[in-house]
VMD Tcl script that draws the C-alpha trace (Angstrom):
set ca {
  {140.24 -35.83 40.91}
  {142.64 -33.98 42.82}
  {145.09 -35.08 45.23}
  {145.92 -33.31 48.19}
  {149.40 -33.61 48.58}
  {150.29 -33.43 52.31}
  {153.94 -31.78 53.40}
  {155.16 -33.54 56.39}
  {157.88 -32.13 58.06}
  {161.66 -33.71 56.77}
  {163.79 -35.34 60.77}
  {167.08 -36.05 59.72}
  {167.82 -33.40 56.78}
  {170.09 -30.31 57.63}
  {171.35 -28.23 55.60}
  {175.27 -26.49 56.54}
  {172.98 -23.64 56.86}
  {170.57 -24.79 59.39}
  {173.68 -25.59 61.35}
  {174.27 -21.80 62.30}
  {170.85 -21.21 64.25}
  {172.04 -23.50 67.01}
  {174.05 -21.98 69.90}
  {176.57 -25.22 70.48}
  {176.87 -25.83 74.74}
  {180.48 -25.32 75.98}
  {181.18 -29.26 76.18}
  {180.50 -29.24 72.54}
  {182.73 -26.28 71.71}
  {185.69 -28.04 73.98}
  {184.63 -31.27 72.26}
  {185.31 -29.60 68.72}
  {188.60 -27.89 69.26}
  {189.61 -31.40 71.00}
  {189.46 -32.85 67.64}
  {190.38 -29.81 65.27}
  {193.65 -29.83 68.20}
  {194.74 -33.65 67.14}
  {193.79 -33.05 64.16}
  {196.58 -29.65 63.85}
  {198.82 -32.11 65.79}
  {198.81 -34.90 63.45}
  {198.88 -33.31 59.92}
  {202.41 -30.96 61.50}
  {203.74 -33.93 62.79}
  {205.63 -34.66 59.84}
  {207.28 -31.16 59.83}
  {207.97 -31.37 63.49}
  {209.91 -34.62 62.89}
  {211.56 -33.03 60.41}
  {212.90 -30.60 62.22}
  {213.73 -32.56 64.91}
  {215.84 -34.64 62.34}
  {217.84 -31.91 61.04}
  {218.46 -30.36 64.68}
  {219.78 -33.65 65.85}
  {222.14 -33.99 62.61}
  {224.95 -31.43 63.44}
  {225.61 -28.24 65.88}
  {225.29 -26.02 62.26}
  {222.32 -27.16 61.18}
  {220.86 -26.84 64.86}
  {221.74 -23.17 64.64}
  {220.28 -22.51 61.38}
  {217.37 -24.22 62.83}
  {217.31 -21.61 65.81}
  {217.86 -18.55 63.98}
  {214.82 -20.03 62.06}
  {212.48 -20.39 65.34}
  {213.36 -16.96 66.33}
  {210.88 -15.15 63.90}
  {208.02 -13.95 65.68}
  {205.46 -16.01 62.82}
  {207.33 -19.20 63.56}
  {206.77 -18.57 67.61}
  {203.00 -18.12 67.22}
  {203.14 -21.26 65.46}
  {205.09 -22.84 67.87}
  {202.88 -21.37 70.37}
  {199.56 -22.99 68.46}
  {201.19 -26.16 68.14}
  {201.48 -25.91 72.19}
  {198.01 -25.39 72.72}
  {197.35 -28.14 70.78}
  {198.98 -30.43 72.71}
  {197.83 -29.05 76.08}
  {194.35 -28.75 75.18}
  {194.37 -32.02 73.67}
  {195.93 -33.33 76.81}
  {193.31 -31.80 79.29}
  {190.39 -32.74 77.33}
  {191.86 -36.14 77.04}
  {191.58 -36.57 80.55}
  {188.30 -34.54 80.63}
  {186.89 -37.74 78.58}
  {189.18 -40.34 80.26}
  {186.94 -39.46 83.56}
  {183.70 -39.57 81.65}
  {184.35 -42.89 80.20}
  {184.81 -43.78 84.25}
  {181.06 -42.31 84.53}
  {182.45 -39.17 86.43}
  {180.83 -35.78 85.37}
  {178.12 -36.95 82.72}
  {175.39 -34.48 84.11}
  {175.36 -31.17 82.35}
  {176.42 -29.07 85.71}
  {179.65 -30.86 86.37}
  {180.26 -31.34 82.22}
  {179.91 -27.82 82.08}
  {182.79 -27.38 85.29}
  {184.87 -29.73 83.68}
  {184.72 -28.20 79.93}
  {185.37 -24.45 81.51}
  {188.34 -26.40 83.38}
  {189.89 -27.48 80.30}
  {189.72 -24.18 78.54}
  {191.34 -22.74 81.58}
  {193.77 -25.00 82.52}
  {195.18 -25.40 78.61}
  {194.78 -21.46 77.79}
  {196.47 -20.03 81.06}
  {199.23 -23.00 80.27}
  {199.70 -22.00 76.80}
  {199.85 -18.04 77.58}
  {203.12 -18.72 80.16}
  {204.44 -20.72 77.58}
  {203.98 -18.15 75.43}
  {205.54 -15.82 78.08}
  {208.27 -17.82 78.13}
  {208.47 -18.33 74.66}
  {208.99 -14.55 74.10}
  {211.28 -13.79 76.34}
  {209.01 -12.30 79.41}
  {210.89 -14.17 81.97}
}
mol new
graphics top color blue
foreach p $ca { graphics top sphere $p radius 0.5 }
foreach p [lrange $ca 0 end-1] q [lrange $ca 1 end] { graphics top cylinder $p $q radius 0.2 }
display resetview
């Protein structure tokens, strides 16, 4: 006899590369770089301490530490490590107001997500204006 072997489909398998046909909303994108942002945050902490510790210990070290910061490659990553923090901050309070049941329908989580990218980018570029030297 044969059998007839019957292929039903597979809910609850993906692949890394079934992951790439889906267009992710904004909320998830904001969502994402929320936790890749805390994430940056967290793992340079211990550097940042560091530093911190060494620019505390005497005025020599403290202008070692500044001739170091004045590279242009150390600003931009001073500058990332600021838009970490800021977007983490504004999408902290994005979800802070969701978990008070404000803005949970797509339309308003959609304001709110194009709010935080906003409000954290346009913070981080005068920062970064500042940062350089534009004013």
């Amino acid at each position: 006899m044969s059998e007839v072997v019957k292929t039903r489909p597979r809910f609850g398998v993906m692949r890394l590369i079934d992951a790439t046909g889906y267009r992710l909303p904004l909320a998830g994108f904001v969502s994402i770089l929320h936790r890749a942002s805390g994430m940056l945050m967290f793992l340079l902490l211990p550097f940042i301490l560091y530093l911190l510790d060494k620019s505390l210990t005497s005025e020599l070290t403290f202008a070692e530490l500044q001739g170091f910061t004045s590279h242009v490659f150390v600003k931009l990553v001073i500058l990332a490590l600021v838009w970490a923090y800021l977007h983490h901050f504004c999408a902290g309070i994005r979800h802070l107001f969701m978990d008070l049941h404000f803005g949970l329908n797509k339309e308003s989580a959609r304001q709110s997500a194009v709010s935080v990218l906003v409000i954290s980018l346009g913070l981080a570029a005068l920062t970064g204006l500042k940062l350089f030297g534009v004013f």
